[in-house]
N, C-alpha and C positions, 0 to 999 in steps of 0.2 A: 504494500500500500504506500509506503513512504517513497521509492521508486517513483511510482504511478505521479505522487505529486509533484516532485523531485522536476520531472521530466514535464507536467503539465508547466510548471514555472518558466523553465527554459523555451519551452514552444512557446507560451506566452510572451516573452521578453523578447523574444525571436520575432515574432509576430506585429510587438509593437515596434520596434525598432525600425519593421519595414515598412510600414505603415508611415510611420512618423520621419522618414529620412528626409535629408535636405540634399541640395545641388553643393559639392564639396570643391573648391580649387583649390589641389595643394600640390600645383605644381611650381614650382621657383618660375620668377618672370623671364630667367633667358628661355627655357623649355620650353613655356610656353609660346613666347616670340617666334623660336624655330619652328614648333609645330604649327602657329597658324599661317607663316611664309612658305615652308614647304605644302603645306597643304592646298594656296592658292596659286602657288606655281605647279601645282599636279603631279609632284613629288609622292611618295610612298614613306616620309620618313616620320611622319604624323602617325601613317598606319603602324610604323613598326613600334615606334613611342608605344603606344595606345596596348600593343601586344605585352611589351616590356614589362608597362605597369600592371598588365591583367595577371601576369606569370608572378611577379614579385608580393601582388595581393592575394592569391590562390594559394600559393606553396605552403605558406604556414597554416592554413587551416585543411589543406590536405595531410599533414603530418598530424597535426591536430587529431581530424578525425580517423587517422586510419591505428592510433595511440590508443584511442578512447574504443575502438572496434576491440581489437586484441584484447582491451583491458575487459569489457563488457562481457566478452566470449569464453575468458577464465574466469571472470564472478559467477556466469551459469553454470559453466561445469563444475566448479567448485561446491554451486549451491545443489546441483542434482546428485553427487557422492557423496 
């Protein structure tokens, strides 16, 4: 049961988080300068930016979640023996 609520909190938090998001710039003003120059000269180096940042925002919550998988996977077998 404590699980159950555990896990209803975090959806919830989840939930509002996405809900409630805002439009974020946090990119430094040279970055930004080159990506919108490149972009209006029809350059690809916007698109490769763009990739960059998605990879360095991903990575930790893929480690994150695949931590929390394993861990989850030994608490059931543990609790089934």
């Amino acid at each position: 049961m404590k699980t159950r609520k555990l896990l209803f909190s975090i959806s919830l938090l989840v939930l509002l988080v996405l809900v409630f998001q805002t439009d974020a710039t946090a990119q430094c003003a040279m970055c930004t300068a080159t990506a919108e120059t490149s972009n209006d000269a029809g350059s690809s180096a916007a698109h490769g930016l763009n990739k960059g940042v998605m990879y360095l925002f991903l990575t930790p919550y893929i480690i994150i979640g695949t931590i929390a998988y394993f861990w989850r996977r030994s608490v059931k077998k543990a609790q089934q023996s």
